[in-house]
Backbone as JSON Lines, residues from 0, in Angstrom:
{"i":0,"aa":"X","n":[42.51,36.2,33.48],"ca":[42.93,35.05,32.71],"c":[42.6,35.33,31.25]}
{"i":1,"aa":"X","n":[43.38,35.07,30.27],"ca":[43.16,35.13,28.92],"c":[42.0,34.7,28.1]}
{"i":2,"aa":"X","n":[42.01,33.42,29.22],"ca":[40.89,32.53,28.8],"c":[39.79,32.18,29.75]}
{"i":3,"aa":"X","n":[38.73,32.92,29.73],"ca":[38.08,32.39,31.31],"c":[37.52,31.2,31.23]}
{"i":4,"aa":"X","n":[36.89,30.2,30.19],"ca":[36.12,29.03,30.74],"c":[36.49,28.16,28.88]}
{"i":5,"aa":"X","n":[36.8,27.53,29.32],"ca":[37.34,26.35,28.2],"c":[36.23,25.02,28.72]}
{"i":6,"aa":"X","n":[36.33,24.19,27.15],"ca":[35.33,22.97,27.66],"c":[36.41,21.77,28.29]}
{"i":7,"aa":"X","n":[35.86,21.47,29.27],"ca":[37.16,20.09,30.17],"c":[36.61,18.59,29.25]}
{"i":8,"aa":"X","n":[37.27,17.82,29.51],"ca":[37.48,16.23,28.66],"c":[36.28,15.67,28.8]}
{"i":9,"aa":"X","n":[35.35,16.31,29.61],"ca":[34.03,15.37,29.56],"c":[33.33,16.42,29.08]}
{"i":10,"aa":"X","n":[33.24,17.5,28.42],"ca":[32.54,18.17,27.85],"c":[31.77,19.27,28.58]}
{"i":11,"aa":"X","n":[32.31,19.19,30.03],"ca":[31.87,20.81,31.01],"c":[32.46,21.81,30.78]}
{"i":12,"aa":"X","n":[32.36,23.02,30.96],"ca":[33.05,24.17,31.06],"c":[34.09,24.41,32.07]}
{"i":13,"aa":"X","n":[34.8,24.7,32.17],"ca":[35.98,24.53,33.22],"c":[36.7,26.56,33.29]}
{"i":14,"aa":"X","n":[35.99,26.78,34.24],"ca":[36.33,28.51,34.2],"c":[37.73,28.72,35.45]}
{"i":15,"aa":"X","n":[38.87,28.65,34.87],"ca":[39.81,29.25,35.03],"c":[40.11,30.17,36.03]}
{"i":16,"aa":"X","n":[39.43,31.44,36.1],"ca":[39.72,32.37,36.6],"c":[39.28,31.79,38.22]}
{"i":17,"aa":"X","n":[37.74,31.58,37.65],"ca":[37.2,30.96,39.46],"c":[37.83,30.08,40.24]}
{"i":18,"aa":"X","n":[38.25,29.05,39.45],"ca":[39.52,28.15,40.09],"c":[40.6,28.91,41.09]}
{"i":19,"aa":"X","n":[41.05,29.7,40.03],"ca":[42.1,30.92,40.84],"c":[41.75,31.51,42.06]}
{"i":20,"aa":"X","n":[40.22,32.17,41.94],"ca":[40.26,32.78,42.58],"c":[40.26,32.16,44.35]}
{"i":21,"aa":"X","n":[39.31,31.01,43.75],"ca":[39.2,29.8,45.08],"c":[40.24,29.49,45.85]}
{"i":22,"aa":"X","n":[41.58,29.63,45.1],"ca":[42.57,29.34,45.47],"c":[43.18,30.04,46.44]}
{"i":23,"aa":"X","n":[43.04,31.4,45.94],"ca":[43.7,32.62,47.03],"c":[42.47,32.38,47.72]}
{"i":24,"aa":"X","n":[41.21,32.6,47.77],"ca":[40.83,32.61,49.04],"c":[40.57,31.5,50.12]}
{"i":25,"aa":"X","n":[41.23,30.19,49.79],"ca":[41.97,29.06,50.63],"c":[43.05,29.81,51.3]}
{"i":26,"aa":"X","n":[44.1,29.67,50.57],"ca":[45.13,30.55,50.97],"c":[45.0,31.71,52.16]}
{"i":27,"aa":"X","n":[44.08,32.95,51.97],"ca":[44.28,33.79,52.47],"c":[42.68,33.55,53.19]}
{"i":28,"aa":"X","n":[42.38,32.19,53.63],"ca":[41.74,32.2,55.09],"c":[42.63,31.92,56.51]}
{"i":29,"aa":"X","n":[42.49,32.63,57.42],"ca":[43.08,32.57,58.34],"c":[42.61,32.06,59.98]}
{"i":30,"aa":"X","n":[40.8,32.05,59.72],"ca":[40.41,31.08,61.24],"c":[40.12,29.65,60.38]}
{"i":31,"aa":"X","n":[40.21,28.77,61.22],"ca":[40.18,27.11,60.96],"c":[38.87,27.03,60.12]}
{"i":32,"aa":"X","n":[37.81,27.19,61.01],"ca":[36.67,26.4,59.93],"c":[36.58,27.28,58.75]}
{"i":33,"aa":"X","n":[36.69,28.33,58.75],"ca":[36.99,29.17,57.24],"c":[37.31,28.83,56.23]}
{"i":34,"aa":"X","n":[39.0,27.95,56.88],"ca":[40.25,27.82,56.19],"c":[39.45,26.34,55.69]}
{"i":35,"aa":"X","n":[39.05,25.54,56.38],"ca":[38.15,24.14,55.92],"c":[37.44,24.39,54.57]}
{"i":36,"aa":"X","n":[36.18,25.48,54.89],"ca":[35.72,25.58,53.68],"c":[35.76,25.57,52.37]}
{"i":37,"aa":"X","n":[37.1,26.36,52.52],"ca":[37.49,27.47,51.59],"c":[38.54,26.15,50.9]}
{"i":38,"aa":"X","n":[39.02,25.41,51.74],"ca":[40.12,24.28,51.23],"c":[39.21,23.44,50.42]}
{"i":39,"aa":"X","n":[37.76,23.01,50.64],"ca":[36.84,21.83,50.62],"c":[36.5,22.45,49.37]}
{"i":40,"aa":"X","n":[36.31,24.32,48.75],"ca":[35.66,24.68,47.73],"c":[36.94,24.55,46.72]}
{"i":41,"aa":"X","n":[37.74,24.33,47.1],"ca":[39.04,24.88,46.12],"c":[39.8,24.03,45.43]}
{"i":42,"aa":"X","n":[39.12,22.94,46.29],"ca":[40.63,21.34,46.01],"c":[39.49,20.3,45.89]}
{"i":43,"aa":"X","n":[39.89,19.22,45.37],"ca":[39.39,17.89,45.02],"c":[39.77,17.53,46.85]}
{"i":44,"aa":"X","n":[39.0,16.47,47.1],"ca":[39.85,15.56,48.2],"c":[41.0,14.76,48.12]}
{"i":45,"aa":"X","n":[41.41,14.19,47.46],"ca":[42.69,14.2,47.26],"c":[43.88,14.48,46.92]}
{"i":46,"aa":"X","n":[43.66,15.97,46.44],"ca":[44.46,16.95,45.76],"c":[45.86,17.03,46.31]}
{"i":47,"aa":"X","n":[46.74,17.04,45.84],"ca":[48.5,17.39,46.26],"c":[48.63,18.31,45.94]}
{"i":48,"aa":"X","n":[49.4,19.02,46.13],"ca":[50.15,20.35,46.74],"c":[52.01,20.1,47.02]}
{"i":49,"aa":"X","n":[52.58,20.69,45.9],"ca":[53.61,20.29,45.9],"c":[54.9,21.47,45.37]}
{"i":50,"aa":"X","n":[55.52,22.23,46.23],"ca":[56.58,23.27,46.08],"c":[57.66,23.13,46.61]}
{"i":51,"aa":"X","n":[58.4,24.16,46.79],"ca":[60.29,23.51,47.24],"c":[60.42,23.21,48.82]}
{"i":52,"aa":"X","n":[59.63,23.59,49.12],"ca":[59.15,23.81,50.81],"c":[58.54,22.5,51.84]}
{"i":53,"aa":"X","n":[57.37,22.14,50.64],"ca":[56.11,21.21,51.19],"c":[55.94,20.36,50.17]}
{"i":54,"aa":"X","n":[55.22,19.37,50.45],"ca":[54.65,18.28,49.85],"c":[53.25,17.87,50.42]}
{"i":55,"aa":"X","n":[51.92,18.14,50.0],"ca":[51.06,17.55,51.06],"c":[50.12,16.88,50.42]}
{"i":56,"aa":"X","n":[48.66,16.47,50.86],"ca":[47.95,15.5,49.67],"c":[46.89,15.89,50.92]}
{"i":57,"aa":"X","n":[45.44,16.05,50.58],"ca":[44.15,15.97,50.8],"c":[43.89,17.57,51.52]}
{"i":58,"aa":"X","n":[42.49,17.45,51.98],"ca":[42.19,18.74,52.43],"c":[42.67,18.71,53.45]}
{"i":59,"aa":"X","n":[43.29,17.85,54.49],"ca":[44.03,18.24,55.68],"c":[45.17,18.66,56.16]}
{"i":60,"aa":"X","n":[45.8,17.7,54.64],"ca":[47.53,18.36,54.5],"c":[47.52,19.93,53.66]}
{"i":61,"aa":"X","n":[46.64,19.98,52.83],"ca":[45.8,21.27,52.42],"c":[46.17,23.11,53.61]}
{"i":62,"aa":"X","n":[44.95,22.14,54.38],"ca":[45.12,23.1,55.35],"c":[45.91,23.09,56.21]}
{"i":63,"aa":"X","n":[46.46,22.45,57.08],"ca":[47.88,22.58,57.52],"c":[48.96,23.32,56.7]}
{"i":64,"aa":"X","n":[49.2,22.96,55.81],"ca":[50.27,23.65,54.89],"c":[49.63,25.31,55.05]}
{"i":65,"aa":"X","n":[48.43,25.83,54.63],"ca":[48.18,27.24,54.73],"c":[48.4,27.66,56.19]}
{"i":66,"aa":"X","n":[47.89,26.87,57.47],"ca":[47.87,27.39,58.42],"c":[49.59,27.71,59.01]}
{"i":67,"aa":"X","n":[50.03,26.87,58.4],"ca":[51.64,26.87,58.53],"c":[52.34,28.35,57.7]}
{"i":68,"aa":"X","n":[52.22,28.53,56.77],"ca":[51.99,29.8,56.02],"c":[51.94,30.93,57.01]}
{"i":69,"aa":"X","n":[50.12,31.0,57.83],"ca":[49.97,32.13,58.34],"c":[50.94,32.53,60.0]}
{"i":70,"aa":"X","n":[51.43,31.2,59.93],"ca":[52.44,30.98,61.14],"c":[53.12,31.44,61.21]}
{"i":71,"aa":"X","n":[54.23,31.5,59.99],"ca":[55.34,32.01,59.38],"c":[55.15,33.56,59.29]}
{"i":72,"aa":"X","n":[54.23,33.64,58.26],"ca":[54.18,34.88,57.7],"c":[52.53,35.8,58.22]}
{"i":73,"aa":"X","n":[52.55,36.37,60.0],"ca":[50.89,36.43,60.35],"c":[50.91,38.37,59.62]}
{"i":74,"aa":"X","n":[49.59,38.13,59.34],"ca":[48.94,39.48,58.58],"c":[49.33,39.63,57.32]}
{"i":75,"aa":"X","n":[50.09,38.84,56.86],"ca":[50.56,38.67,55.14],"c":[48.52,38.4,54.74]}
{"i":76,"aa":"X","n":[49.07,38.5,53.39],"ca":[48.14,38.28,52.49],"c":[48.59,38.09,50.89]}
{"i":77,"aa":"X","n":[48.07,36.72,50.65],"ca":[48.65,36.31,49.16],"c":[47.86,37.07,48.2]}
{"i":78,"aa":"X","n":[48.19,37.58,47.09],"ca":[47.51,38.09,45.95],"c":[48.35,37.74,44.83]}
{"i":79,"aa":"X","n":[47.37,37.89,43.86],"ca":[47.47,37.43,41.98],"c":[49.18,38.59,41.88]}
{"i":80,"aa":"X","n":[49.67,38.16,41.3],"ca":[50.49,38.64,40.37],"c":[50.86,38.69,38.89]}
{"i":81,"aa":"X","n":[50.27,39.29,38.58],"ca":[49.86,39.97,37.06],"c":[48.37,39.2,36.33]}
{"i":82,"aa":"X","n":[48.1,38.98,35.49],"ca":[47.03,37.79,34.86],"c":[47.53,36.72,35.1]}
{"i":83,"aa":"X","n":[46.53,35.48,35.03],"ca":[46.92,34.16,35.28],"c":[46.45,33.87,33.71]}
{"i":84,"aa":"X","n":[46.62,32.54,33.59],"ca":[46.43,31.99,32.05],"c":[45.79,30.48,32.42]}
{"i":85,"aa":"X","n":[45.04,30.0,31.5],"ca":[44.66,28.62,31.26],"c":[44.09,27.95,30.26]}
{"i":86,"aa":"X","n":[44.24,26.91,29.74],"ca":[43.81,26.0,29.2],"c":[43.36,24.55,29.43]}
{"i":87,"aa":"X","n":[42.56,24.27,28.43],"ca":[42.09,22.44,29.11],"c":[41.94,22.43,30.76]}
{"i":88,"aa":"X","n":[42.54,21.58,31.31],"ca":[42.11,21.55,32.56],"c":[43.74,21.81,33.36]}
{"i":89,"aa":"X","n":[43.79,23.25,32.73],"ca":[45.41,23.58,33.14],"c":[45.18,25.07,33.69]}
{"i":90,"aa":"X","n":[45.81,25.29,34.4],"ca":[45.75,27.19,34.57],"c":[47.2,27.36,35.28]}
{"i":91,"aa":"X","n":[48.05,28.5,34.7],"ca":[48.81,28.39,35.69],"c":[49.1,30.62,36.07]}
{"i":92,"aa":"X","n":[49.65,30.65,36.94],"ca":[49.05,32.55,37.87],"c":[50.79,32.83,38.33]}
{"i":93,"aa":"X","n":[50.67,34.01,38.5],"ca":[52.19,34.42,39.92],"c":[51.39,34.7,41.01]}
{"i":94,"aa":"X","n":[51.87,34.71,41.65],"ca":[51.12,35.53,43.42],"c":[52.45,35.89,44.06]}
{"i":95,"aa":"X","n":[52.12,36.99,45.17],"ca":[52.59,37.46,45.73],"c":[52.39,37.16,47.04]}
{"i":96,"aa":"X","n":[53.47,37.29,48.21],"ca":[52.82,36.92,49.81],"c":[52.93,38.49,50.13]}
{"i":97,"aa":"X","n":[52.23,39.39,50.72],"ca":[52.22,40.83,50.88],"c":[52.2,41.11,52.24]}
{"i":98,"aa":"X","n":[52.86,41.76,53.31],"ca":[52.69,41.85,54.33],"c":[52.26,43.01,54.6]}
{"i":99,"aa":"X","n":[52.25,43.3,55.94],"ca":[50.61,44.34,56.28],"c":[51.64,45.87,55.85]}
{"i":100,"aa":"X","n":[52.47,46.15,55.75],"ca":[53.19,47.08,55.22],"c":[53.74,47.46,53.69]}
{"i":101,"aa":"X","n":[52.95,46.56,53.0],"ca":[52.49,46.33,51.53],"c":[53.88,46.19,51.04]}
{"i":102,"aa":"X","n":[54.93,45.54,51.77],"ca":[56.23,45.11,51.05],"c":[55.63,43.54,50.42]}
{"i":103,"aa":"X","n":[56.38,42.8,49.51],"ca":[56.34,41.52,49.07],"c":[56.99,40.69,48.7]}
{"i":104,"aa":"X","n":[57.79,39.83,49.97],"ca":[59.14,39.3,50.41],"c":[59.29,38.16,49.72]}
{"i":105,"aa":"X","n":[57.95,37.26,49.79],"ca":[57.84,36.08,48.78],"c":[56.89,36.28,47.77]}
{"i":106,"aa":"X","n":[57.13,35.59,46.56],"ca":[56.75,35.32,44.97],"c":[56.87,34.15,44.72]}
{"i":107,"aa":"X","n":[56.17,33.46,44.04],"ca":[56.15,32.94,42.66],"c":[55.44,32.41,41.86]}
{"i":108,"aa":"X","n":[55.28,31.24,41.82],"ca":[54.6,30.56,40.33],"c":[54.04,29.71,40.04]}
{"i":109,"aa":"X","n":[52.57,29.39,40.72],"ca":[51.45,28.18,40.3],"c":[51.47,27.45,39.4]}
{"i":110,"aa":"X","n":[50.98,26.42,38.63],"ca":[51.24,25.86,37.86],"c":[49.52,24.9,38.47]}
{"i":111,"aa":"X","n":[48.29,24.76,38.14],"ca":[47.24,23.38,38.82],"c":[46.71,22.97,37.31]}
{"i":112,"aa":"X","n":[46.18,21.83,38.01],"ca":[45.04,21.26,37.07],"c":[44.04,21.06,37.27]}
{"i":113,"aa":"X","n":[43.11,20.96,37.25],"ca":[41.57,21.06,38.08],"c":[40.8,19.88,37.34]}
{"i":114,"aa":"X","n":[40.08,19.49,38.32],"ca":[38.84,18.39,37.75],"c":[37.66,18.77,37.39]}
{"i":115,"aa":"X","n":[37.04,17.85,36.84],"ca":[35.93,18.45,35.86],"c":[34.79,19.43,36.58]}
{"i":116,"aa":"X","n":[34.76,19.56,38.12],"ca":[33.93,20.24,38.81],"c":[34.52,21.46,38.52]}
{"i":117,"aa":"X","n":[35.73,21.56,38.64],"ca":[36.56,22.98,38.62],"c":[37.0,23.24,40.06]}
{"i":118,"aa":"X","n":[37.24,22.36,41.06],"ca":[38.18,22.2,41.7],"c":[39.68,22.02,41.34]}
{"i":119,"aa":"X","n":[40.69,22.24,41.68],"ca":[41.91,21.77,41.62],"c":[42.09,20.38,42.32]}
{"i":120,"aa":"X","n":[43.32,19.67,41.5],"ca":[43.48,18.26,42.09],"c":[44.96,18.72,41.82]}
{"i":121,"aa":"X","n":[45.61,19.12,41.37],"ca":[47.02,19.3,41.47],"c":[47.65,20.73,41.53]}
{"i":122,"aa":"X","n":[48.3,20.62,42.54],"ca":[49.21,22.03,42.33],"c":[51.03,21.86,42.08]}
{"i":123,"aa":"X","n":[51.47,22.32,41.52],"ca":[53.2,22.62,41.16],"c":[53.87,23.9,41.31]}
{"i":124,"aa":"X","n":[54.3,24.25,42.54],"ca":[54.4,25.44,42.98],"c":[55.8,25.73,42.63]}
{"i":125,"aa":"X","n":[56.26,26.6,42.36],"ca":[57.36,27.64,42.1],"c":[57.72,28.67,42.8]}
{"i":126,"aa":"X","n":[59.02,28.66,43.63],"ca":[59.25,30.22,44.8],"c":[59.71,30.56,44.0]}
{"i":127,"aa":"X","n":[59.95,32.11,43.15],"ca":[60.82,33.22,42.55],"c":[61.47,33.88,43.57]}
{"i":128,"aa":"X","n":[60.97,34.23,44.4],"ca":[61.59,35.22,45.43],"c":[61.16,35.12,46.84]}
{"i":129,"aa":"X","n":[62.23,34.97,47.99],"ca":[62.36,34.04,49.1],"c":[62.84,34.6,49.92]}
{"i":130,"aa":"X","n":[62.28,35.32,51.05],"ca":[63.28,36.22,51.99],"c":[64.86,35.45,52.37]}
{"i":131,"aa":"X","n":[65.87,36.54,53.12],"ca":[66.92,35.65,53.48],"c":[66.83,35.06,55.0]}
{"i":132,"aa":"X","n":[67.14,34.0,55.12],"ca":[67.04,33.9,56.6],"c":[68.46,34.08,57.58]}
């Protein structure tokens, strides 16, 4: 990230990158209570989650939506695509979905905002690139 830790509206530090990183590793947990954790470290509790695909809101629609993911796509693994960037209580990244043969069928384009803990409370997701079905 360009910027790793900016001060948020109440005057905390708000580090960017860690946000991110929390994120993929929500994402790319794959047993349940893992995937809990990792959702509980990454997201506010009421956080939405919102791309061309899904729509969901809290850590349950959270995790459902990932576990749905590893459904679709099993032994993939999401990763960063190129630097991510942020400001204020903004960050936005590319990622990649990578499958175990290091092709990378889906892409695209985060967009969150995070609360003053440095959780995320909003996500605005973007597909660039979408296998055909």
């Amino acid at each position: 990230m360009s910027q790793q830790t900016q001060q948020g509206t109440g005057g905390r530090a708000i580090d960017h990158a860690a946000a991110v990183e929390r994120y993929f590793a929500a994402w790319n947990a794959t047993d349940e209570g893992e995937r809990a954790k990792a959702v509980a470290a990454a997201f506010e509790e009421g956080a939405t989650y919102t791309d061309p695909l899904v729509e969901v809101a809290g850590h349950d629609g959270l995790a459902a939506a990932i576990a749905g993911a590893h459904q679709q796509f099993p032994g993939f693994v999401f990763r960063p695509l190129g630097a991510g960037d942020g400001h204020h209580d903004i960050a936005r990244f590319g990622w990649e979905l990578v499958a175990p043969d290091g092709s990378a069928p889906v892409a695209g384009f985060d967009v969150v905002r995070l609360a003053e803990d440095g959780r995320i409370r909003v996500v605005l997701g973007f597909l660039d690139r979408v296998p055909a079905v």
